[in-house]
PASEBA-1860 file (N, C-alpha, C; in nm, 3 decimals):
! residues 280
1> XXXXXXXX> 1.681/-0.024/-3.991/1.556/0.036/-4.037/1.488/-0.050/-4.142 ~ 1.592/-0.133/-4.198/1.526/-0.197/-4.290/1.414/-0.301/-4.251 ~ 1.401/-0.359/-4.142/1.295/-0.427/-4.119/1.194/-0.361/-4.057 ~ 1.185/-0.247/-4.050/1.057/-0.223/-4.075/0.974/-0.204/-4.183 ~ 0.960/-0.243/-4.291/0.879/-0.241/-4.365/0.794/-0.365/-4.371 ~ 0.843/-0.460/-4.263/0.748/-0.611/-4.241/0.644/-0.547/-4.146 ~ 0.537/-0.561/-4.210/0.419/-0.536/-4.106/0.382/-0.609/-3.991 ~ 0.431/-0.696/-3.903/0.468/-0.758/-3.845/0.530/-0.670/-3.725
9> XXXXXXXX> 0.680/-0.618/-3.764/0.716/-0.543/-3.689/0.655/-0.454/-3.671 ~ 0.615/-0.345/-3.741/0.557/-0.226/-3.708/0.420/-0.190/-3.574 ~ 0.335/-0.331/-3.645/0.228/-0.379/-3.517/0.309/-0.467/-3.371 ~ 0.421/-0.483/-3.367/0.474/-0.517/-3.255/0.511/-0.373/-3.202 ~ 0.574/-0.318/-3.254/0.641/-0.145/-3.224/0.531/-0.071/-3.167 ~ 0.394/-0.091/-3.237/0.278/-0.005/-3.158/0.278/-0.070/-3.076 ~ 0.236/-0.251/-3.066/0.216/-0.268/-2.941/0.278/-0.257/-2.794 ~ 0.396/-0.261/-2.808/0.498/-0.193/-2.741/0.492/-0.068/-2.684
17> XXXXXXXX> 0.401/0.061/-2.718/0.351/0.136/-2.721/0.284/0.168/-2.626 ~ 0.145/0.081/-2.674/0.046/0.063/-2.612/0.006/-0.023/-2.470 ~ 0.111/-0.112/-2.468/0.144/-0.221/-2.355/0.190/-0.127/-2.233 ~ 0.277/-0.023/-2.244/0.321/0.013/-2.165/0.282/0.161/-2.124 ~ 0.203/0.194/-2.175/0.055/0.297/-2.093/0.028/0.232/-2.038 ~ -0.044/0.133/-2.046/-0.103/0.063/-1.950/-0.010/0.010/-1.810 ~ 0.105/-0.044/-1.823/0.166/-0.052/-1.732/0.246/0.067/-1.647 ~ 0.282/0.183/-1.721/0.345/0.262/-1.631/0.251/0.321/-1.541
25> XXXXXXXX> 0.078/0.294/-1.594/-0.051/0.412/-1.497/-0.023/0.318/-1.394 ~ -0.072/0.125/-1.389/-0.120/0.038/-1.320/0.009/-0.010/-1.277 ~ 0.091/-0.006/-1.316/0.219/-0.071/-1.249/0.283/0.049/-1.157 ~ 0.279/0.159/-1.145/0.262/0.269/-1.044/0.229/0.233/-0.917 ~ 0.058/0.227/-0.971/0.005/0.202/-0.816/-0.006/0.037/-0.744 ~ 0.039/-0.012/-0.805/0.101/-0.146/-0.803/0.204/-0.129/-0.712 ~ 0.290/-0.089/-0.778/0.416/-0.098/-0.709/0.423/0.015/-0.571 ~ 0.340/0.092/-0.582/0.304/0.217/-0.440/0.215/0.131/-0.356
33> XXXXXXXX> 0.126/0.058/-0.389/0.026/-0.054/-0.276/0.124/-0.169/-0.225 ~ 0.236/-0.216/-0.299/0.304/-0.351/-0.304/0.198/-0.450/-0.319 ~ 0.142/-0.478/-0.440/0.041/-0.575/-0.425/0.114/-0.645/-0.574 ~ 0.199/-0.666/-0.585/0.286/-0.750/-0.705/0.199/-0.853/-0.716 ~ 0.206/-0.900/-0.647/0.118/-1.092/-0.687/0.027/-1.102/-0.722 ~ -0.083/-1.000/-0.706/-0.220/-0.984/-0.758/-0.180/-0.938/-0.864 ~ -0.078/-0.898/-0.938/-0.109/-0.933/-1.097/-0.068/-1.059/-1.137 ~ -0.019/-1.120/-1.074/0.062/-1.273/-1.100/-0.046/-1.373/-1.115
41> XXXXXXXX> -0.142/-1.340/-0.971/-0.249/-1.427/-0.981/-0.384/-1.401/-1.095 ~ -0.366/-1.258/-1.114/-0.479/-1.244/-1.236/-0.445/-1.299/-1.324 ~ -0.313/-1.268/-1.408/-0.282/-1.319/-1.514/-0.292/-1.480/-1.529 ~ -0.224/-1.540/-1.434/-0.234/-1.685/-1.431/-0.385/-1.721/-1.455 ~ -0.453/-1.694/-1.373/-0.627/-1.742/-1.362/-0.692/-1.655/-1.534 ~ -0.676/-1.588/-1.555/-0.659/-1.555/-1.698/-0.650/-1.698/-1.782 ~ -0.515/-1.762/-1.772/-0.531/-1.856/-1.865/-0.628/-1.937/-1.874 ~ -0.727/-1.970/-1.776/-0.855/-2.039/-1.790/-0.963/-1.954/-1.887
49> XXXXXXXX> -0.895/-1.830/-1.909/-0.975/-1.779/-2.040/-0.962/-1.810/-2.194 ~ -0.813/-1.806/-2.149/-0.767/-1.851/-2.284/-0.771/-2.023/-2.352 ~ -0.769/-2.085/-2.237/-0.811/-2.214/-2.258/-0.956/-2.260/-2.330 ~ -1.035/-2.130/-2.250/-1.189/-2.182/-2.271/-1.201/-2.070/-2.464 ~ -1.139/-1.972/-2.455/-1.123/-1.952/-2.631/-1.104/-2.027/-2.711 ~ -0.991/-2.110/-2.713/-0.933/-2.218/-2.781/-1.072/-2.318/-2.801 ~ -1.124/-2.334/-2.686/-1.197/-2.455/-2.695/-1.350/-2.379/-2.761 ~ -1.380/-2.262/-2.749/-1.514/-2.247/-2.768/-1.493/-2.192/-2.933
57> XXXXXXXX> -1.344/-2.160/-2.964/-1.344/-2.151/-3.115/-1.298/-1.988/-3.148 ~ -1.302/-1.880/-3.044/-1.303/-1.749/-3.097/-1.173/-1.708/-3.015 ~ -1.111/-1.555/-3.025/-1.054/-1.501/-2.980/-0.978/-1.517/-2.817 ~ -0.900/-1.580/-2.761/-0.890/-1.651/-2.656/-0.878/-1.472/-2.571 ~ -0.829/-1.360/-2.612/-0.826/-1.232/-2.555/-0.947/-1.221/-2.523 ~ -1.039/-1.227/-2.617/-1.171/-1.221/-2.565/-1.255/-1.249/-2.439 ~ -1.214/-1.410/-2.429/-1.257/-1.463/-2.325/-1.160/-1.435/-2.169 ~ -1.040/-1.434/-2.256/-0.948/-1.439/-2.110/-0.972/-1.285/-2.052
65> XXXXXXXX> -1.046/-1.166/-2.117/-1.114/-1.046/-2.013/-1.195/-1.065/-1.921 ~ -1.282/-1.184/-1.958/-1.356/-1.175/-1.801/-1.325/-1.264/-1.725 ~ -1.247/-1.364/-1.753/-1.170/-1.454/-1.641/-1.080/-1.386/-1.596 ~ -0.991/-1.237/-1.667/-0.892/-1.155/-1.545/-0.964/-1.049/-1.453 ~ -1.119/-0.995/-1.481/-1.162/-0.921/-1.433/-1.234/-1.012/-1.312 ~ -1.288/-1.087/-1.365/-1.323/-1.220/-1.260/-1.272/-1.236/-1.177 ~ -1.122/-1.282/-1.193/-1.062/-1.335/-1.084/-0.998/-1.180/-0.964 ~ -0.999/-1.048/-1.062/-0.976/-0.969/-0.935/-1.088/-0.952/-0.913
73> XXXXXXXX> -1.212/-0.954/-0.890/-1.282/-0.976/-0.826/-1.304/-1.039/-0.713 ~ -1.292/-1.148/-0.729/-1.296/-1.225/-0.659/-1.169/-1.245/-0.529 ~ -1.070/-1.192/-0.599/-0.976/-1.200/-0.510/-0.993/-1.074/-0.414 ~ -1.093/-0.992/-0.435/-1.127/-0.860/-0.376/-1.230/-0.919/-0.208 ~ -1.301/-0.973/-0.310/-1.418/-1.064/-0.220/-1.351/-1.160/-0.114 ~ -1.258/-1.229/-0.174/-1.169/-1.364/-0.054/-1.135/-1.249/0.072 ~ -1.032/-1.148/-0.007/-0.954/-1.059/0.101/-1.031/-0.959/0.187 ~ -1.090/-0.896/0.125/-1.188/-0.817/0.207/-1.326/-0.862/0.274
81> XXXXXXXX> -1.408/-0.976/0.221/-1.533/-1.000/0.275/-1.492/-1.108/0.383 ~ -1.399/-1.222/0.310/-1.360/-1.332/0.404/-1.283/-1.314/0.526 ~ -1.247/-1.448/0.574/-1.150/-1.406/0.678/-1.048/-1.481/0.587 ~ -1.045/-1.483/0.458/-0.937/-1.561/0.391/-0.810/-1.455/0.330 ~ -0.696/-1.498/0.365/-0.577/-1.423/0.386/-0.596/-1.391/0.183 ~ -0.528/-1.261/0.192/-0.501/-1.184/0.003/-0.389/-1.295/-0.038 ~ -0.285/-1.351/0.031/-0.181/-1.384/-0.087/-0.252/-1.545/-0.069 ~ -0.328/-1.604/0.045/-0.406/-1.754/-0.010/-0.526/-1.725/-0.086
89> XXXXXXXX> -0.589/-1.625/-0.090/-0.684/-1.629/-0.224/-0.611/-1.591/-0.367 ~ -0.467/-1.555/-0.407/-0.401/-1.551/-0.503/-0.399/-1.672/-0.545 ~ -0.330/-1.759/-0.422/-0.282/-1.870/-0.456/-0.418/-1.959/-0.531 ~ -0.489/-1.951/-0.427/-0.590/-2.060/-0.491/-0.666/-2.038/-0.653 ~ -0.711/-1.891/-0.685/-0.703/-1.829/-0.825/-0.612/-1.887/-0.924 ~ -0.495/-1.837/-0.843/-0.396/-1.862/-0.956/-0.388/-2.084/-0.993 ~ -0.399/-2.073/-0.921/-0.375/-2.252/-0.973/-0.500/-2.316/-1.036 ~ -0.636/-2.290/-0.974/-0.766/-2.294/-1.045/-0.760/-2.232/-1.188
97> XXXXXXXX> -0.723/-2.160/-1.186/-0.702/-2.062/-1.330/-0.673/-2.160/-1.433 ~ -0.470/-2.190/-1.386/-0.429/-2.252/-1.449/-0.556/-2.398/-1.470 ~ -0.536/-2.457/-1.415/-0.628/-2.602/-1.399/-0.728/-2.540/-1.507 ~ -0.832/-2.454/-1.497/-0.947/-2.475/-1.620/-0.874/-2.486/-1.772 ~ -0.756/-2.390/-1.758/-0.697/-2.369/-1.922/-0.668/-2.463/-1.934 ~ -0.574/-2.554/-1.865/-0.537/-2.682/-1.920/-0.652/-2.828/-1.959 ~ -0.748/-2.777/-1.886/-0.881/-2.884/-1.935/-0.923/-2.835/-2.034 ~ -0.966/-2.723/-2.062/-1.023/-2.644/-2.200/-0.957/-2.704/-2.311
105> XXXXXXXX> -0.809/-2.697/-2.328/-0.679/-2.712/-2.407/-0.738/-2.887/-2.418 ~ -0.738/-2.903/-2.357/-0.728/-3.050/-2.335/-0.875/-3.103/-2.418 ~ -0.974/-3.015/-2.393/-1.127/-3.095/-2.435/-1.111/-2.994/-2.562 ~ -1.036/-2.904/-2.598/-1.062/-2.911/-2.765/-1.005/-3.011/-2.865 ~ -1.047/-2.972/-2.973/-1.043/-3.062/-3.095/-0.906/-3.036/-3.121 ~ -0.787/-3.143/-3.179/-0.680/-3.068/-3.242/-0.584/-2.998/-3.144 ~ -0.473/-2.966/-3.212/-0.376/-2.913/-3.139/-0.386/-2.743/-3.130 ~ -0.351/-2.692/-3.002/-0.319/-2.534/-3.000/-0.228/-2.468/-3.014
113> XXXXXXXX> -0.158/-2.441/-3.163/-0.050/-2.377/-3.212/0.061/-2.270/-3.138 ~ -0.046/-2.207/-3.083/0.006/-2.069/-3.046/-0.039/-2.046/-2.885 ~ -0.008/-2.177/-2.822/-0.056/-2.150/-2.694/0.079/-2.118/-2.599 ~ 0.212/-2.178/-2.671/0.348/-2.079/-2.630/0.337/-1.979/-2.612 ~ 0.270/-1.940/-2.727/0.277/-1.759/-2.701/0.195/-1.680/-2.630 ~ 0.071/-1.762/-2.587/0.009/-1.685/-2.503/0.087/-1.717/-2.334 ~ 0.157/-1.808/-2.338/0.200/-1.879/-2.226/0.310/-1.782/-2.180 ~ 0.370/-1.721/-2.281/0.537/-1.645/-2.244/0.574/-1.546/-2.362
121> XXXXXXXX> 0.425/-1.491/-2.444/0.404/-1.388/-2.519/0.465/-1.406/-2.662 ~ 0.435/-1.327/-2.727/0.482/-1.333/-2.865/0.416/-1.194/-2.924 ~ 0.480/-1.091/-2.912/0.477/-0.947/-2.958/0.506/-0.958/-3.112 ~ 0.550/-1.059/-3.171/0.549/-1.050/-3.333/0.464/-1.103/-3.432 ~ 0.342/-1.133/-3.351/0.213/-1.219/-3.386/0.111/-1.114/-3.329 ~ 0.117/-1.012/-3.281/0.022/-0.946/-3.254/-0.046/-0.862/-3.424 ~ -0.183/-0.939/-3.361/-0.253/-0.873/-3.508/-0.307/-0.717/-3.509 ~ -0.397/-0.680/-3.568/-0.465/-0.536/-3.574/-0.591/-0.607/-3.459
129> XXXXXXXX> -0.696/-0.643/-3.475/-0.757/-0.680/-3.397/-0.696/-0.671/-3.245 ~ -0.603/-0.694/-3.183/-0.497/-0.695/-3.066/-0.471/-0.527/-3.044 ~ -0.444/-0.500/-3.145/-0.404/-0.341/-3.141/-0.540/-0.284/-3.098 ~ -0.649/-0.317/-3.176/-0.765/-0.216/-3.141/-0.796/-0.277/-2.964 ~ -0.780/-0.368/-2.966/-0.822/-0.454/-2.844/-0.721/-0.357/-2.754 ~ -0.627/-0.352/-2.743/-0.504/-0.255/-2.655/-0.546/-0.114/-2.616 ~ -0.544/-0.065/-2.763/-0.602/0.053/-2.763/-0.733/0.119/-2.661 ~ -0.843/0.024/-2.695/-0.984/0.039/-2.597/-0.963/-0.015/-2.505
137> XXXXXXXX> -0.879/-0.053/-2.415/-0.873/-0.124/-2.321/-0.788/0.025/-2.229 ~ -0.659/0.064/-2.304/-0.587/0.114/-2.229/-0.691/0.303/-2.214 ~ -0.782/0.348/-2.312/-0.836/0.457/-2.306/-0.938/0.395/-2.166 ~ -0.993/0.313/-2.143/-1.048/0.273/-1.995/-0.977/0.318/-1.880 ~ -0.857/0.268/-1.887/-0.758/0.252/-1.804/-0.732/0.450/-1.764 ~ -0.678/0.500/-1.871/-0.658/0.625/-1.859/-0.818/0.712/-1.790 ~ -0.912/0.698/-1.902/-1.022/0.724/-1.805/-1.030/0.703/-1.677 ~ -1.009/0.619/-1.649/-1.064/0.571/-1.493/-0.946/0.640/-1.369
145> XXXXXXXX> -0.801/0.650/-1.476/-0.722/0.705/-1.357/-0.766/0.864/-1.354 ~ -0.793/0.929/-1.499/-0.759/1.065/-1.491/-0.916/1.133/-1.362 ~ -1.029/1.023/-1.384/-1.147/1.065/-1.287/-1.169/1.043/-1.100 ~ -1.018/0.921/-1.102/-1.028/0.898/-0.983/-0.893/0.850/-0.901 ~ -0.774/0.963/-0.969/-0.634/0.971/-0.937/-0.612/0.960/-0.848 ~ -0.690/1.083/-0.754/-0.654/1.099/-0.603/-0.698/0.996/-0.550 ~ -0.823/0.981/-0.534/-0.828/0.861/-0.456/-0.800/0.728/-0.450 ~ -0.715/0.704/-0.595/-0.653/0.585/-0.594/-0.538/0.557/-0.519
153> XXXXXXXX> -0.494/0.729/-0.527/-0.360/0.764/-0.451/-0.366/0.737/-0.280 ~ -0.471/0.794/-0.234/-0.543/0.760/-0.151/-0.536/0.609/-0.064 ~ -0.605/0.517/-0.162/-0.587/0.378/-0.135/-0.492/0.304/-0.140 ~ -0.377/0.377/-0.193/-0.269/0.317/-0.263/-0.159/0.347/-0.091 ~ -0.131/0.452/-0.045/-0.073/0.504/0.103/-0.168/0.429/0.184 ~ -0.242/0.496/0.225/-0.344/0.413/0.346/-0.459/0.426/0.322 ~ -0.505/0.302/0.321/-0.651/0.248/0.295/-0.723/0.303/0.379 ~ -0.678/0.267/0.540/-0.793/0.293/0.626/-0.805/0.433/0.634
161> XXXXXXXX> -0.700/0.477/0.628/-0.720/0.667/0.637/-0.822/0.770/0.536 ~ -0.783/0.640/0.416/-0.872/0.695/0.368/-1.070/0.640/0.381 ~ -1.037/0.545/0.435/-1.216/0.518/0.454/-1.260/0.607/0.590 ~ -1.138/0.650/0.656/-1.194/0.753/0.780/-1.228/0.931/0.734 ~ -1.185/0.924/0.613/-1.205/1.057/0.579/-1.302/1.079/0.453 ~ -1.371/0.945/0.459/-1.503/0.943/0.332/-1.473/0.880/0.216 ~ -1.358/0.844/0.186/-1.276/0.808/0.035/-1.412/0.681/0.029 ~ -1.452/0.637/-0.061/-1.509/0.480/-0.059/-1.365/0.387/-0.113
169> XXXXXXXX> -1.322/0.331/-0.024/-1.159/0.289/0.033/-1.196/0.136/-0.085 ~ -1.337/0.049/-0.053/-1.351/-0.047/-0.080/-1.375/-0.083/-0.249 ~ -1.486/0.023/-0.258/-1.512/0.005/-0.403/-1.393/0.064/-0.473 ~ -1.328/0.133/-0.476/-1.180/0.188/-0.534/-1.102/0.088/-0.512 ~ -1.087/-0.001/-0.407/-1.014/-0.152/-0.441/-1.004/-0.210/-0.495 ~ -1.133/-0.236/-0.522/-1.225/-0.345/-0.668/-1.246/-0.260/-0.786 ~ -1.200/-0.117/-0.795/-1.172/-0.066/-0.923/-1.072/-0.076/-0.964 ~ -0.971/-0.075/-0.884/-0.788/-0.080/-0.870/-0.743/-0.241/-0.904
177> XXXXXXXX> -0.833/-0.336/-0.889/-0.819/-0.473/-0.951/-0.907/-0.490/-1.073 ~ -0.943/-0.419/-1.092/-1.014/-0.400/-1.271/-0.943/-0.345/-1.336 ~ -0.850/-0.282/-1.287/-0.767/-0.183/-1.396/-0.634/-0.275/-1.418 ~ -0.601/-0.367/-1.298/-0.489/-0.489/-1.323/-0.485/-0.548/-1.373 ~ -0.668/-0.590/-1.414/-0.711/-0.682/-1.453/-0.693/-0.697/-1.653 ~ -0.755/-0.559/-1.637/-0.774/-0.512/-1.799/-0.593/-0.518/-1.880 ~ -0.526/-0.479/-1.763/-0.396/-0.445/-1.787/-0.284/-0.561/-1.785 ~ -0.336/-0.675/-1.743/-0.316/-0.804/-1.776/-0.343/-0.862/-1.912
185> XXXXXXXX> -0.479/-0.846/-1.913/-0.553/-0.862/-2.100/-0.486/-0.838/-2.192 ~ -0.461/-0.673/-2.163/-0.311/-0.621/-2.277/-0.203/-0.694/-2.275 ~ -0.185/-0.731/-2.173/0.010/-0.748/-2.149/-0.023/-0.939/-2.208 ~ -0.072/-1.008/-2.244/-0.097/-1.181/-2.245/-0.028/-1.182/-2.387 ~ -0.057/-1.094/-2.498/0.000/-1.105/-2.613/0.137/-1.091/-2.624 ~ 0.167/-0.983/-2.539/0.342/-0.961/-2.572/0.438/-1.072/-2.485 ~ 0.392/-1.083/-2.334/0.433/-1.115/-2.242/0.437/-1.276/-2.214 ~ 0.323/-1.295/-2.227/0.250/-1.395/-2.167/0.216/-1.394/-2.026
193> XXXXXXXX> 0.115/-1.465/-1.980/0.099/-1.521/-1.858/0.134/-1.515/-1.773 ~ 0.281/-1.613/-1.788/0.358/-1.595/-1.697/0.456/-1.514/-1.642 ~ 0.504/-1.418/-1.767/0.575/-1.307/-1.751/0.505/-1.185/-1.716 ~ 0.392/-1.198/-1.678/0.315/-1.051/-1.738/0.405/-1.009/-1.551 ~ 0.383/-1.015/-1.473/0.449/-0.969/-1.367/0.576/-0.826/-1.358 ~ 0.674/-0.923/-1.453/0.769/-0.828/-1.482/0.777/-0.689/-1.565 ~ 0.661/-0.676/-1.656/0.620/-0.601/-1.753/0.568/-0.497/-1.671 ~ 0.452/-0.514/-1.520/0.414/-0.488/-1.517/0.454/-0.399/-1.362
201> XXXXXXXX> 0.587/-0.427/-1.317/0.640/-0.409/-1.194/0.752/-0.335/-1.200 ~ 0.848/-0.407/-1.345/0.989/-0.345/-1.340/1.011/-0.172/-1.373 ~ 0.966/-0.157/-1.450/0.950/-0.035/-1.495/0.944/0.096/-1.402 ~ 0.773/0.036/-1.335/0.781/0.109/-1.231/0.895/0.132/-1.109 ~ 0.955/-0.001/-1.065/1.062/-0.020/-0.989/1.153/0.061/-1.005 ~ 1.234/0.079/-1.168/1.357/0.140/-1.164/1.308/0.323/-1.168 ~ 1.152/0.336/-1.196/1.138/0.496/-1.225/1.124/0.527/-1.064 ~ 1.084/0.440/-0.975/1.074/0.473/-0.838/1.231/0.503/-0.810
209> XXXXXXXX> 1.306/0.511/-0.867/1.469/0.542/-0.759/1.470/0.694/-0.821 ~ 1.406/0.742/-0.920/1.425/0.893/-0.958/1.343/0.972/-0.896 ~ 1.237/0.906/-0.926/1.100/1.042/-0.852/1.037/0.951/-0.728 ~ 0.966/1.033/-0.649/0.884/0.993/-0.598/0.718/1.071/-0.647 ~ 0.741/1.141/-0.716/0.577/1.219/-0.784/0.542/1.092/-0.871 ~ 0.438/1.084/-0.808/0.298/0.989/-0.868/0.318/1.020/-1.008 ~ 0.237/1.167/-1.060/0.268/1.155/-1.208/0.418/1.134/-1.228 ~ 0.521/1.218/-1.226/0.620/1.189/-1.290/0.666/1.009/-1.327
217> XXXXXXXX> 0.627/0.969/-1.214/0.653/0.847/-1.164/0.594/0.739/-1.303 ~ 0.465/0.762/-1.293/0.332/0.695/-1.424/0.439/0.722/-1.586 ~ 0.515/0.881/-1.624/0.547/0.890/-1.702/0.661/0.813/-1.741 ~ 0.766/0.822/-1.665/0.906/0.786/-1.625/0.863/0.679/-1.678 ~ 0.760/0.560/-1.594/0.749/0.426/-1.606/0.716/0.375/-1.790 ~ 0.618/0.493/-1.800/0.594/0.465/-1.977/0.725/0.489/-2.051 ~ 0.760/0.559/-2.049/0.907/0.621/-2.140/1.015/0.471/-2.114 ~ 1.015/0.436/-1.982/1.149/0.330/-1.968/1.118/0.210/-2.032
225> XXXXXXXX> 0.947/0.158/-2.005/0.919/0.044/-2.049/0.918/0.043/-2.185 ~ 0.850/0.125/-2.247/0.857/0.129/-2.403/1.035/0.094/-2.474 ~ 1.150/0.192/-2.434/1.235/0.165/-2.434/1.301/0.034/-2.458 ~ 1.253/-0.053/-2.300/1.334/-0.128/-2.285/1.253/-0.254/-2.356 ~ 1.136/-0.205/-2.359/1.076/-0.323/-2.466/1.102/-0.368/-2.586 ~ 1.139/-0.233/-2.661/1.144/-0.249/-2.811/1.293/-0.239/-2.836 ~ 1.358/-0.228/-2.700/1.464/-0.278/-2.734/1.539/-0.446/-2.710 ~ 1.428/-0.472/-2.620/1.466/-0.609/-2.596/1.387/-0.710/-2.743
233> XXXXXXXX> 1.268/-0.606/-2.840/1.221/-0.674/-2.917/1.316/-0.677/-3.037 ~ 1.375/-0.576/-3.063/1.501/-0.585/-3.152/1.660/-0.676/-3.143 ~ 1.643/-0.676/-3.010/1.689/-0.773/-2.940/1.696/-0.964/-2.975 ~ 1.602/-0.981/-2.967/1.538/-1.063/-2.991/1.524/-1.122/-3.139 ~ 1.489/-1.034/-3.216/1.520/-1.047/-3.358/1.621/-1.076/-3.416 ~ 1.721/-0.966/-3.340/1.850/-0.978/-3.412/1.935/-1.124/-3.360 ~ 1.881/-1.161/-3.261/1.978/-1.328/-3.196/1.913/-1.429/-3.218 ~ 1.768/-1.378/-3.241/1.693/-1.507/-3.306/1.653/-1.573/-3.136
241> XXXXXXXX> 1.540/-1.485/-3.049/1.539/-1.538/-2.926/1.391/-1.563/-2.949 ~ 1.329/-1.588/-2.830/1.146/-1.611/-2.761/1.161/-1.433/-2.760 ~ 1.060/-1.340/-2.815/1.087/-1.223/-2.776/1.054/-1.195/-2.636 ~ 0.918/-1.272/-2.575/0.831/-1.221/-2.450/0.991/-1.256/-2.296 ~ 1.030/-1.363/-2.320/1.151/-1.366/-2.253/1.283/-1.294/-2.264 ~ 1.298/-1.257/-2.384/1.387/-1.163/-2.391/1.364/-1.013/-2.327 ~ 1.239/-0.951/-2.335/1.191/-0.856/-2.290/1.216/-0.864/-2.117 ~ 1.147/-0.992/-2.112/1.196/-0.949/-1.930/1.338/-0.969/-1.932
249> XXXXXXXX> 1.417/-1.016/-1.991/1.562/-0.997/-1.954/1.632/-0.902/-1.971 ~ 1.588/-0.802/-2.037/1.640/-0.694/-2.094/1.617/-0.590/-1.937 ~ 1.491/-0.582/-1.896/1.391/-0.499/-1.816/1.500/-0.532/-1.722 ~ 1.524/-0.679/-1.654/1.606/-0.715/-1.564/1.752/-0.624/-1.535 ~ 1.768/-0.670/-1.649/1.929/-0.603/-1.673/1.944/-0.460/-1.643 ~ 1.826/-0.397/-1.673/1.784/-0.207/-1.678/1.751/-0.213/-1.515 ~ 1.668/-0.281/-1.457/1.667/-0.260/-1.329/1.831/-0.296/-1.241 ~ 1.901/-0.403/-1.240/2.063/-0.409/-1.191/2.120/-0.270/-1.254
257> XXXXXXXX> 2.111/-0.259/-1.366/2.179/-0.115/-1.372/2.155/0.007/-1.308 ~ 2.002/0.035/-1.270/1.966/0.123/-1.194/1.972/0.073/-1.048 ~ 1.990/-0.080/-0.978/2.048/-0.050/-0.841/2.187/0.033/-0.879 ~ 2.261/-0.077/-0.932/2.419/0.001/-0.948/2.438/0.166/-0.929 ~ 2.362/0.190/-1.005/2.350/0.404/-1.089/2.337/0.413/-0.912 ~ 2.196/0.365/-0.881/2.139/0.463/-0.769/2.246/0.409/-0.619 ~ 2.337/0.334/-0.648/2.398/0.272/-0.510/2.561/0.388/-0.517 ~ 2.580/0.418/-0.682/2.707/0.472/-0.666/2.690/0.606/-0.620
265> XXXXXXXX> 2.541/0.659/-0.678/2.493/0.815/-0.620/2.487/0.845/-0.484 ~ 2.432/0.744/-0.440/2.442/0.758/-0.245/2.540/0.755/-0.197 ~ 2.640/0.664/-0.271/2.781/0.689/-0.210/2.837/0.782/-0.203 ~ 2.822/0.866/-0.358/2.898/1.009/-0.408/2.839/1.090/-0.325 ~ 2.694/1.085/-0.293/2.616/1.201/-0.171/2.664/1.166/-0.039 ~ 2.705/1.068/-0.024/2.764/1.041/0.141/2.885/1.114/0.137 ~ 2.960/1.156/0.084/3.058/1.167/0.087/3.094/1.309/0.081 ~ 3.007/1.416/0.004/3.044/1.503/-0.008/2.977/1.586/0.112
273> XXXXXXXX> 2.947/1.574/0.210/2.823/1.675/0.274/3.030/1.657/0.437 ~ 3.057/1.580/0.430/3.208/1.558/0.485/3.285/1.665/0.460 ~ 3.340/1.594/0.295/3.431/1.737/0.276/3.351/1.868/0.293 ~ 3.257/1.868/0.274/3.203/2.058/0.299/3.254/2.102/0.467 ~ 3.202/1.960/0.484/3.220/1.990/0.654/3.400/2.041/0.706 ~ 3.447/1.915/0.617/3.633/1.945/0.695/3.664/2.098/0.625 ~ 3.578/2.154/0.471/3.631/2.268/0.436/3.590/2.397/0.489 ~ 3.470/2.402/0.603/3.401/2.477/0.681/3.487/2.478/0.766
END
């Protein structure tokens, strides 16, 4: 307990918080669409935001919001307008992405201190500014699910079923990659970049072996991630690690434990519906 009185920690502990609203709503229907890589590729193409911060002088969060909303966009446009396949318009995002940040990085003045941490997160450098930034980002997020749940739910099972029964299937696509998008933005500080994937998948993963209810599912996912975050951030502290890597290793470890849990339960349920039978 004693380190909390470093303010430091305490704004990592909210953010921790706040990181993972956002991921248990969007990493839900994430993980119910299987569209994993489209946060991989936002986030990555993201870093051409953060590159162009560095270089233009202000807030690299700043900029890297409309290069993640951008790029699901766009990746909305490749997959649906083109005849260009969803995981080759990832690909090409995601490496363009990368490519601008590293020229940005490159055409500023001076060195970029803290571009590790946007690279593979750093939850103990998160300022107040970050917090409010989290905060308004994730009340979007909640807005947008609590007005258009069902039909995300909707798009999330079957798309086409739902454009045969009036849903607007398309524009709820391209809302459903704005909300990945935003939810990427959040996750760049703790996570980074390159991790944001796991932050944003695992959670949901291990709450999917308990429920299958949508809400329960969204809650489950907040409660585990927070958990396993701030415990992998204490974690981290106490061994003296990278925290944003420690976090996904922790998440890792919580998901093998929940195959294990959920592999010994099926066994124990296989087994008993037998003896009822030989005691009938």
């Amino acid at each position: 307990m004693e380190i909390l009185q470093f303010e430091f920690i305490r704004n990592s502990l909210i953010a921790a918080v706040l990181v993972n609203v956002a991921c248990g709503i969007v990493g839900s229907y994430i993980v119910i669409k299987r569209i994993t890589f489209i946060s991989g590729g936002i986030s990555h193409t993201a870093f051409g935001g953060v590159g162009l911060g560095h270089l233009l002088g202000i807030n690299p969060v700043l900029t890297a919001l409309p290069f993640s909303v951008l790029a699901g966009i766009l990746i909305g446009i490749l997959s649906k307008k083109t005849k260009v396949n969803e995981d080759t318009a990832i690909g090409m995002l995601w490496v363009v992405g990368m490519a601008l940040g590293i020229i940005f990085i490159n055409l500023t003045a001076g060195y970029a201190p803290d571009l590790f941490g946007y690279l593979f997160g750093s939850i103990l450098t998160v300022t107040p500014f970050d917090l409010y930034m989290m905060l308004c980002l994730n009340l979007v997020i909640i807005l947008m699910t609590v007005l258009f749940f069902r039909e995300f739910l909707f798009i999330c099972f079957d798309e086409e079923f739902s454009t045969v029964v009036g849903v607007p299937a398309t524009i709820l696509y391209f809302a459903l990659l704005c909300l990945i998008s935003l939810s990427v933005v959040i996750l760049i500080r703790v996570v980074g970049v390159i991790l944001v994937i796991g932050l944003l998948t695992i959670p949901a993963v291990i709450s999917r072996g308990f429920t299958h209810n949508i809400k329960k599912l969204m809650l489950l996912s907040i409660v585990i991630g927070i958990s396993l975050t701030v415990g992998g951030l204490f974690l981290s502290y106490m061994v003296d690690l990278a925290c944003g890597p420690t976090i996904i290793l922790v998440l890792g470890g919580a998901f093998l434990v929940s195959l294990l849990f959920r592999r010994i339960k099926v066994l124990r349920e296989g087994h008993v519906p037998k003896k009822v039978k030989k005691n009938g």
